[in-house]
N, CA and C of each residue as an Amber inpcrd file, in Angstrom:
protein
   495
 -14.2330000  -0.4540000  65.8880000 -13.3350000   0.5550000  65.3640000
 -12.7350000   0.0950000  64.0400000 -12.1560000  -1.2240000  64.0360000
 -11.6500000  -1.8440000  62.4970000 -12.7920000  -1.8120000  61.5450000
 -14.1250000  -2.3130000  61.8610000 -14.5190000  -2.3940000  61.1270000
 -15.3690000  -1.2890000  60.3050000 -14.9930000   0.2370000  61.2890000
 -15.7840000   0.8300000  60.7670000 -14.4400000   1.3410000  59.6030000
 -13.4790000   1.2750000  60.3550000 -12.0150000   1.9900000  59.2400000
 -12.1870000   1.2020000  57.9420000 -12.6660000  -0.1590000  57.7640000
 -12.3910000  -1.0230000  57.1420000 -13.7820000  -0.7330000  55.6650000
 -14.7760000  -0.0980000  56.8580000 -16.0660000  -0.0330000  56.2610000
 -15.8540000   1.3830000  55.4410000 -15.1950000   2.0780000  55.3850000
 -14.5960000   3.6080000  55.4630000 -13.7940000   3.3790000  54.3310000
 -12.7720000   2.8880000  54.4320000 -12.2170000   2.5590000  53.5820000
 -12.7680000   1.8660000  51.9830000 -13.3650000   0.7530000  52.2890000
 -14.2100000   0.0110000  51.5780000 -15.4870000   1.2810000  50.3970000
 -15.8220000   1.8480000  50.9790000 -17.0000000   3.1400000  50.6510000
 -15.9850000   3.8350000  50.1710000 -15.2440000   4.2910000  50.4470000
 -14.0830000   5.3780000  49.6910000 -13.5870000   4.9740000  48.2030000
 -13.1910000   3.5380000  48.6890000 -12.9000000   2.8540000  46.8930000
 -13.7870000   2.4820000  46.3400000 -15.1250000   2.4730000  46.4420000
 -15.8270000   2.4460000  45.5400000 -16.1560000   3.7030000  45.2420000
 -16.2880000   4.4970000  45.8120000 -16.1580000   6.3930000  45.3040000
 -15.5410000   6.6060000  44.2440000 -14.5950000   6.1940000  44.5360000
 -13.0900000   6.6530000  43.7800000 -13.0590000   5.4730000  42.2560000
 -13.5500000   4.2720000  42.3910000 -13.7760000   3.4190000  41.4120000
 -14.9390000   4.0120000  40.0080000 -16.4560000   4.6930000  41.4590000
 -17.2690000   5.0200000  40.7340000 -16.6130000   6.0940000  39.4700000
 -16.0450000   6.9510000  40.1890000 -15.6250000   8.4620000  39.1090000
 -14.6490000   8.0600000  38.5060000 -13.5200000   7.3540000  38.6730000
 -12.8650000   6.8540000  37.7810000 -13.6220000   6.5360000  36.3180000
 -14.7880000   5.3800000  36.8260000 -16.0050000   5.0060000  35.2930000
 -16.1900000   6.1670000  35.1750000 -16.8980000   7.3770000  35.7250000
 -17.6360000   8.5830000  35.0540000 -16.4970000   9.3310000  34.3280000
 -14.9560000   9.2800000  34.8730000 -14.5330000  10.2210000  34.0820000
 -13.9600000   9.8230000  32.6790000 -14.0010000   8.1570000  33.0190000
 -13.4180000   7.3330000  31.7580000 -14.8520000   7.5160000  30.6440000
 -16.0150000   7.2040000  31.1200000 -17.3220000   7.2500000  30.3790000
 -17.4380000   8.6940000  29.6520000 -16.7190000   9.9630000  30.1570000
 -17.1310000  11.1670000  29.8650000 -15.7360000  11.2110000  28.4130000
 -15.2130000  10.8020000  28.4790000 -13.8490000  10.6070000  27.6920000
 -14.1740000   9.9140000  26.4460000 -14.6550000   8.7770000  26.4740000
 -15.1540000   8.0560000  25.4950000 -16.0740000   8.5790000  24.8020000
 -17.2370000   9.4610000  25.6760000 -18.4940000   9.4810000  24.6270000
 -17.6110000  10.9660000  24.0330000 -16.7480000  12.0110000  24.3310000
 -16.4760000  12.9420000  23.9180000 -15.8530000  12.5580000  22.8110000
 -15.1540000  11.3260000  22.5630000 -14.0740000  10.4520000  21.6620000
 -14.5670000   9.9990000  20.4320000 -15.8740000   9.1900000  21.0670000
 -16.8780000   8.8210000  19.9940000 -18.0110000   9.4500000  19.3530000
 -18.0140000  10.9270000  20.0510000 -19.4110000  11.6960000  19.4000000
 -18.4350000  12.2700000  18.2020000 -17.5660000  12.7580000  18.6220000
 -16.6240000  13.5470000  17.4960000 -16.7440000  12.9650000  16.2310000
 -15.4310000  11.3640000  17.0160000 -15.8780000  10.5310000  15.0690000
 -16.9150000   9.9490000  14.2400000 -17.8580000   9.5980000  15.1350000
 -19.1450000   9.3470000  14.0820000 -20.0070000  10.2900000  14.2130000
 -20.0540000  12.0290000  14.5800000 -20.4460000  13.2920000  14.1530000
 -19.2950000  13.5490000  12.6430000 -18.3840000  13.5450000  12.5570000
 -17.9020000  13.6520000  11.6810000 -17.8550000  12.2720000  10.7290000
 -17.6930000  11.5130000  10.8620000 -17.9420000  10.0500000   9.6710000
 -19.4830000  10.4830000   8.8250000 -20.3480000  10.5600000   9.5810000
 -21.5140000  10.9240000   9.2620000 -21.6850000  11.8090000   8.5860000
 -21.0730000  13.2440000   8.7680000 -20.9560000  14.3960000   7.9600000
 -20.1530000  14.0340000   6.6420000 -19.2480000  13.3440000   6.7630000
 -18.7450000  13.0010000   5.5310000 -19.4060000  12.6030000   4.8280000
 -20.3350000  11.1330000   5.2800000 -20.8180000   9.9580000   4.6870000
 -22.0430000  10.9380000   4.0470000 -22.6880000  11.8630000   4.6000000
 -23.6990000  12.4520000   3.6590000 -23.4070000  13.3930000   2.9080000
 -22.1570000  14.2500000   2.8610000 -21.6700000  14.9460000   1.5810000
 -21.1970000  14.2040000   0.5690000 -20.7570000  12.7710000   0.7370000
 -20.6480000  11.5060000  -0.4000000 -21.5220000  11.6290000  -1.3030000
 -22.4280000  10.8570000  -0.0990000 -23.9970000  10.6800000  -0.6960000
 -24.6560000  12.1920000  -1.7640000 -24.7080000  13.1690000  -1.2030000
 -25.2180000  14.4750000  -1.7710000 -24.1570000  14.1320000  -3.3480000
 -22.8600000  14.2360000  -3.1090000 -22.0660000  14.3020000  -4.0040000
 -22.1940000  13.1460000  -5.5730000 -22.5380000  12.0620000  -4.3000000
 -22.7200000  11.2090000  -5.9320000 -24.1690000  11.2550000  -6.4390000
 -25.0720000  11.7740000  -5.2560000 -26.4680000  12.1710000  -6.5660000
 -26.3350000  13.1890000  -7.3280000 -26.0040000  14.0170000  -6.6680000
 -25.5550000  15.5770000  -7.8900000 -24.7830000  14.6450000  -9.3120000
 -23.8030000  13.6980000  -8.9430000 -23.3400000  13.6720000 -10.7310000
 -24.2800000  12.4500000 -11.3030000 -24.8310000  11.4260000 -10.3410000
 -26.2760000  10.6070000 -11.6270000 -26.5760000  11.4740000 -11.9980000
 -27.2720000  12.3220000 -11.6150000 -28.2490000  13.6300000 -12.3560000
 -27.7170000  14.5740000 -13.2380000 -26.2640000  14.9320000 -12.7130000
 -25.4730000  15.3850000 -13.7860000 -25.4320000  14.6920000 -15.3840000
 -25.1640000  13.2360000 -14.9820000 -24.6040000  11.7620000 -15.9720000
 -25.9510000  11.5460000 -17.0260000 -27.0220000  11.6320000 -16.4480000
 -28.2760000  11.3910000 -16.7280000 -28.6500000  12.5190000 -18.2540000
 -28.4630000  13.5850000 -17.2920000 -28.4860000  14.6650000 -18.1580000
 -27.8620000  14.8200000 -19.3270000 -26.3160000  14.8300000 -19.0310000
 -25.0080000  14.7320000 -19.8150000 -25.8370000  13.7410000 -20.9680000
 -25.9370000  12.1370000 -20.5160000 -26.3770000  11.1310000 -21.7170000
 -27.7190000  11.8650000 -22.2760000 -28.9360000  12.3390000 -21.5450000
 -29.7480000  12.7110000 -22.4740000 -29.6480000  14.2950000 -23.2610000
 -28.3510000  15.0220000 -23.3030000 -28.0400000  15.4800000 -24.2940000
 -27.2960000  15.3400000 -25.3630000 -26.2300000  14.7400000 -25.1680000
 -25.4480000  14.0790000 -25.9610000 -26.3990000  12.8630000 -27.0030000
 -27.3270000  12.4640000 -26.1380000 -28.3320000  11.6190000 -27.0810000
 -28.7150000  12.4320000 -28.4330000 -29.0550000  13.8610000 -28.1330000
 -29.7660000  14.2110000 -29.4750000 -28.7320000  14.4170000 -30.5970000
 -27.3730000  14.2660000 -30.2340000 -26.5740000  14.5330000 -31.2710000
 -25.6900000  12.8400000 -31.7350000 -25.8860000  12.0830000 -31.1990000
 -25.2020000  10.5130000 -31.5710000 -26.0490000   9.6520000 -30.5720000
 -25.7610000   8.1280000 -30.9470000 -27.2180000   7.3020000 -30.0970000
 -26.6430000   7.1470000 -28.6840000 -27.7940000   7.0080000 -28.2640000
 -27.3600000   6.6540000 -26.3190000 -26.6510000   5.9860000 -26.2000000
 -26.1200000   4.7470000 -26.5120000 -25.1560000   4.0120000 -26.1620000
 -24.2640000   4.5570000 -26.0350000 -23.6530000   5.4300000 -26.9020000
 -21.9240000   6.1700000 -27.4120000 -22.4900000   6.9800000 -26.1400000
 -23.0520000   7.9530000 -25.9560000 -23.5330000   8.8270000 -24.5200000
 -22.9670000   8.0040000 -23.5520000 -24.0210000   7.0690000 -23.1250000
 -23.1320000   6.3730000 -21.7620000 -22.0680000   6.0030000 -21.8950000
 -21.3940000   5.5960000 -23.3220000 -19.9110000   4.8690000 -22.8630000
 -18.8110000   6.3520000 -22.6670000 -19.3640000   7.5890000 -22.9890000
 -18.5090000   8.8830000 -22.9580000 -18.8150000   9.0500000 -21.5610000
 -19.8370000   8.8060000 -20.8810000 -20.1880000   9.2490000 -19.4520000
 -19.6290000   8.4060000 -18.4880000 -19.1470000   7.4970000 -19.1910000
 -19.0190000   5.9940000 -18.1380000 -17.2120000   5.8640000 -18.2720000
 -17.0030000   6.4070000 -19.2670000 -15.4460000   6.8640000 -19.5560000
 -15.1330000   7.8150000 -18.5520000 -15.6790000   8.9670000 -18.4200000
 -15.5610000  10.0710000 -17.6940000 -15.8220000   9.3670000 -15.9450000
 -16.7860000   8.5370000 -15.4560000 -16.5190000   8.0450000 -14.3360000
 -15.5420000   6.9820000 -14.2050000 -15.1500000   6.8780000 -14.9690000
 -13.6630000   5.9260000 -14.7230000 -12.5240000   6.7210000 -14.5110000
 -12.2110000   7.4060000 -15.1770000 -11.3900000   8.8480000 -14.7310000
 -11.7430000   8.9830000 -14.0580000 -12.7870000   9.7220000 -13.0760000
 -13.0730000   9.9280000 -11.9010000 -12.5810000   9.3840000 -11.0780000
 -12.8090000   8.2770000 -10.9270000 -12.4150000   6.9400000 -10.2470000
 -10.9720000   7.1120000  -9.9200000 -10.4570000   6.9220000 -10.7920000
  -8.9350000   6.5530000 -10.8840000  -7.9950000   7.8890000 -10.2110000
  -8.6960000   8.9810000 -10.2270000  -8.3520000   9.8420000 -10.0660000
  -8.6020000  10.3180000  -8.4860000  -9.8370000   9.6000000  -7.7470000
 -10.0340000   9.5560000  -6.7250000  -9.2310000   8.7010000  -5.8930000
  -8.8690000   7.4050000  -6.7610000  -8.0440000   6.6020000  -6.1950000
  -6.4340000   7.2550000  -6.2230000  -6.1090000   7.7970000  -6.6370000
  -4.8650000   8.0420000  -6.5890000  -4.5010000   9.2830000  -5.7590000
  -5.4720000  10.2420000  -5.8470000  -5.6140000  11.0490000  -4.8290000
  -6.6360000  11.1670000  -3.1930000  -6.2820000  10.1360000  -2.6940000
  -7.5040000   9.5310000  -2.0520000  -6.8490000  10.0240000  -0.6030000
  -5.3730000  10.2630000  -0.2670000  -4.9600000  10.4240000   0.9090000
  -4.9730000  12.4580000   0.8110000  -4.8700000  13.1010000  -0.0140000
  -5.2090000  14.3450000  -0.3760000  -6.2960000  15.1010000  -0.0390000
  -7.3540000  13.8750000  -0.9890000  -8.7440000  14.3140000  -0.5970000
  -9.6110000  13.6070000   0.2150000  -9.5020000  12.5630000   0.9290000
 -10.0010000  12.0270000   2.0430000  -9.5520000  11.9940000   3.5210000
  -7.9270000  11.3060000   3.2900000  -7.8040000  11.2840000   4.6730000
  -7.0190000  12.5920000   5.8090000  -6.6180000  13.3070000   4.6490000
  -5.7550000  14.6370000   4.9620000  -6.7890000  15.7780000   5.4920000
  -7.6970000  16.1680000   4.9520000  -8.7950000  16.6490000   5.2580000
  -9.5360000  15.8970000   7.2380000  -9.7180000  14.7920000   6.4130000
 -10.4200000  13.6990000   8.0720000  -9.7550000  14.4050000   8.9770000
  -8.1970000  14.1750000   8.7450000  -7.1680000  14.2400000  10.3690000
  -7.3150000  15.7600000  10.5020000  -7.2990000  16.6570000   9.7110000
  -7.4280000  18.3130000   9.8360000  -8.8940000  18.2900000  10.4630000
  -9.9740000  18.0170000  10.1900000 -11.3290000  18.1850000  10.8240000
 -11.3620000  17.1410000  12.2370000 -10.5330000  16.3230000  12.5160000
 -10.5010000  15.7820000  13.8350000  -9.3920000  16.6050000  14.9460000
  -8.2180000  16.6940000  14.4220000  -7.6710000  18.1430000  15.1440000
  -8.5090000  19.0260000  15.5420000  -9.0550000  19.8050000  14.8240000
 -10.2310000  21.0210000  15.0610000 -10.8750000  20.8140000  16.0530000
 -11.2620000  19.4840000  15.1840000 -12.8120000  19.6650000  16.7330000
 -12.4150000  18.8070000  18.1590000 -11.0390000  18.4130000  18.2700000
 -10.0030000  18.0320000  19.5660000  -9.9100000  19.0600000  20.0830000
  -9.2100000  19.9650000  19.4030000  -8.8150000  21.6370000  20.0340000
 -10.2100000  22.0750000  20.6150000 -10.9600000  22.6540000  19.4970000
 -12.7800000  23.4710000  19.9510000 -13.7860000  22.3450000  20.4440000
 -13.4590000  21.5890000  21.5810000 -14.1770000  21.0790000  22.9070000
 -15.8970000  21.0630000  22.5880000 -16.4190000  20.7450000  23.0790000
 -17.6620000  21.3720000  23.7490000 -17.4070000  21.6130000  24.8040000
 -18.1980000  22.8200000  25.7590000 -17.8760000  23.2290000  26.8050000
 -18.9100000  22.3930000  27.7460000 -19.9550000  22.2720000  27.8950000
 -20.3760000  21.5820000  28.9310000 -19.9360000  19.9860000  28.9090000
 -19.5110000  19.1660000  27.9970000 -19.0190000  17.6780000  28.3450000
 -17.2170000  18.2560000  28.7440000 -16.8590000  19.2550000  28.5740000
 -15.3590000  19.3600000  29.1380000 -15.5260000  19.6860000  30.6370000
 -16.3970000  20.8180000  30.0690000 -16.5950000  21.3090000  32.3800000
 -16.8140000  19.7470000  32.9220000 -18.0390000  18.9330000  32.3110000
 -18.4150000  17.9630000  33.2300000 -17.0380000  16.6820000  33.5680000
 -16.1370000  16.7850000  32.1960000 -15.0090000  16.1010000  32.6510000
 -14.3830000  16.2930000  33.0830000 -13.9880000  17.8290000  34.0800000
 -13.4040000  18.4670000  34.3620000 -13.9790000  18.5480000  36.2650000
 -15.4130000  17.9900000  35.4640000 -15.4580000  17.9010000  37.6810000
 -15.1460000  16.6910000  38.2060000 -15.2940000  15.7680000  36.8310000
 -15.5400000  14.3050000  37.1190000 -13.7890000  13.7540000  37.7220000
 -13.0540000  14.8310000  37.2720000 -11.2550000  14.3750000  37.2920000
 -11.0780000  14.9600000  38.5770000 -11.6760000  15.8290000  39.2360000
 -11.4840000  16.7060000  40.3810000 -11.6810000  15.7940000  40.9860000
 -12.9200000  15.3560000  41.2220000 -13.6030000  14.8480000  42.0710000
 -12.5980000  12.9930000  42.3190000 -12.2910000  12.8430000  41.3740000
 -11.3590000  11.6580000  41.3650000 -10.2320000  11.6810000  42.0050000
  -9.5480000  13.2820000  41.7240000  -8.3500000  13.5890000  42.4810000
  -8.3280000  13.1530000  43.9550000  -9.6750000  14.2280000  44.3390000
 -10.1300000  14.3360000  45.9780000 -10.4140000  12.6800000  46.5410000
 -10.8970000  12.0250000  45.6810000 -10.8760000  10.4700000  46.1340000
  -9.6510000  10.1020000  46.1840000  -8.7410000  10.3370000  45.7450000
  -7.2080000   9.8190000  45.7590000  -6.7500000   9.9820000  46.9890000
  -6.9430000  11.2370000  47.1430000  -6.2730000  12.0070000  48.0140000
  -6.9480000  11.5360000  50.0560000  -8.1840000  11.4110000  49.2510000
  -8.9240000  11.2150000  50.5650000  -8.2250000   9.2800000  51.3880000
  -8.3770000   8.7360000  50.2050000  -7.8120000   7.6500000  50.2760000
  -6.5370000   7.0010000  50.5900000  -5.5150000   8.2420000  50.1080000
  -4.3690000   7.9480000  50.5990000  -4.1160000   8.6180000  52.0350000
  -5.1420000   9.3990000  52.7660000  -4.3740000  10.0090000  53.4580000
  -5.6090000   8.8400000  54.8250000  -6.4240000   8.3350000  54.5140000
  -6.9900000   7.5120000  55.1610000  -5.5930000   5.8790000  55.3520000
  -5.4900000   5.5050000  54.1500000  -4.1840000   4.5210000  54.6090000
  -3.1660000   5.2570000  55.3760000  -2.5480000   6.2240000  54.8970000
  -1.4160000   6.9300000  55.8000000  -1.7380000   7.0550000  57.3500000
  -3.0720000   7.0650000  58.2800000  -3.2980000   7.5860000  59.1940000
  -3.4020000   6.1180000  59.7160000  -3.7430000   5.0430000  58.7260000
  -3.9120000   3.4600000  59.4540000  -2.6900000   2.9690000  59.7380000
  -1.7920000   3.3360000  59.0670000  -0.3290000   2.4090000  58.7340000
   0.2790000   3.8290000  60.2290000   0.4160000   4.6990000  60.1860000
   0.1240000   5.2910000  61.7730000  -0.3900000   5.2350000  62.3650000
  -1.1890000   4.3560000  62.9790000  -1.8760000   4.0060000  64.0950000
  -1.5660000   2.6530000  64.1250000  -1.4320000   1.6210000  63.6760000
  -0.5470000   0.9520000  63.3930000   0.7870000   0.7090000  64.1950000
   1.7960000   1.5240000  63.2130000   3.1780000   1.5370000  63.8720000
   2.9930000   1.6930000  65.2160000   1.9120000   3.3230000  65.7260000
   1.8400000   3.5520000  67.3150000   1.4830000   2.1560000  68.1740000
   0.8860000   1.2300000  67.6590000   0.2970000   0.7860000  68.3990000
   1.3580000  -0.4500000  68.6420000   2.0410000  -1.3530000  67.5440000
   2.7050000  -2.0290000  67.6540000   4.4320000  -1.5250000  68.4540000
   4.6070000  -0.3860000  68.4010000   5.6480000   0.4630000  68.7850000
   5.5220000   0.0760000  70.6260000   3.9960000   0.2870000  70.5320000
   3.5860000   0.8060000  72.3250000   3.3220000  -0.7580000  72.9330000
   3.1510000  -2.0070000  72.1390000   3.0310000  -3.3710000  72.5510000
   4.5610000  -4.0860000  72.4640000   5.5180000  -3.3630000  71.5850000
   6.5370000  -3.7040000  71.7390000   7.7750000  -3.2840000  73.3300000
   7.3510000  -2.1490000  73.5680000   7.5930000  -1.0950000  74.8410000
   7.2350000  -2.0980000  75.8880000   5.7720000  -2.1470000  75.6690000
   5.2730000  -3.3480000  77.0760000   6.0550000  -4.4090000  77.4610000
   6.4940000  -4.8140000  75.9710000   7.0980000  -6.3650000  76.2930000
   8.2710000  -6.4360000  76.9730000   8.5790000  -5.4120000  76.5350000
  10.5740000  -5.0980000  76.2880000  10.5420000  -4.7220000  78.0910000
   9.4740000  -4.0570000  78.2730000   9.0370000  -3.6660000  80.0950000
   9.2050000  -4.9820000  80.4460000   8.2760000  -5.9570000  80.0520000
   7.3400000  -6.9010000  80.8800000   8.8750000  -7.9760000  80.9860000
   9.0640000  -8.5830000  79.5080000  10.4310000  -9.4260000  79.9910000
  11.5300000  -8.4310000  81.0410000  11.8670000  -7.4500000  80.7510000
  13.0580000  -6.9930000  81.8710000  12.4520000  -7.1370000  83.1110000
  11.4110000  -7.4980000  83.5400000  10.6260000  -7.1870000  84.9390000
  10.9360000  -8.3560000  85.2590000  10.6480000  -9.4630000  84.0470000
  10.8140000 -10.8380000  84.5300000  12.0530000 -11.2320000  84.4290000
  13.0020000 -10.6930000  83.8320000  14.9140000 -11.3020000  84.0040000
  15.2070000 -10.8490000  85.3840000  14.8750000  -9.7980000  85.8410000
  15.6940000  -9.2070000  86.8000000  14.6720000 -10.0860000  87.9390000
  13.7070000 -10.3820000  88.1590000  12.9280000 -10.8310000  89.3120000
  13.6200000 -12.2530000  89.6580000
């Protein structure tokens, strides 16, 4: 009988251990698809962004070439990416990270629906292990008391049998 309560018990917390990992695992990858789905989206509108101006720069110097020599071209083009620069740097929480935290809000709020349902059974199902678990100790720690209650009765019998004899 103990050992099957014991065995019962034992199988229950690892239930309840298992979904705990699944609902912690379902949390994380929802945590981490977001930011490197979005890092990524950034990191290639960078990329797009700074080939569009070589090719822009390129251009820029080989027109400016036909009117003064290339050198003066690149140092006007190379002037103009220093401004850039400086200008990125100074506005860098504006246009980088203010934007980031607005596109991570968003996509916090608008979920995907099938990794939410699935975290959403995975927390249920964790509940019901709680629940199953506590009400399995509650019924031991009562059976228990009954039993020590009903060996205490005996005794409390058994010595008065033996004072009075």
């Amino acid at each position: 009988m103990e050992n099957d309560f014991f065995d019962t018990i034992k199988e229950e917390t690892t239930v309840y251990g298992k979904v705990v990992g699944k609902v912690g695992k379902l949390h994380l990858i929802n945590v981490v698809s977001r930011v490197l789905g979005l890092f990524l989206l950034i990191f290639t509108l960078v990329l797009c962004a700074l080939a569009l101006f070589t090719f822009g720069a390129v251009a820029a110097i080989d027109a400016l070439a036909q009117y003064m020599p290339v050198w003066a071209a690149s140092l006007i083009i190379g002037s103009t990416y220093i401004i850039l620069i400086a200008v990125v740097i100074i506005g860098r929480k504006q246009l980088f990270i203010h934007p980031f935290i607005r596109l991570m809000s968003k996509q916090l709020i608008d979920s995907q629906e099938h990794l939410e349902i699935e975290t959403l059974k995975a927390e249920h199902e964790m509940e019901l292990q709680t629940v199953r678990l506590e009400t399995r100790v509650e019924n031991a720690t009562r059976e228990l008391d009954i039993y020590v209650s009903l060996v205490g009765r005996i005794w409390s019998w058994l010595t008065g049998k033996m004072t009075k004899s």
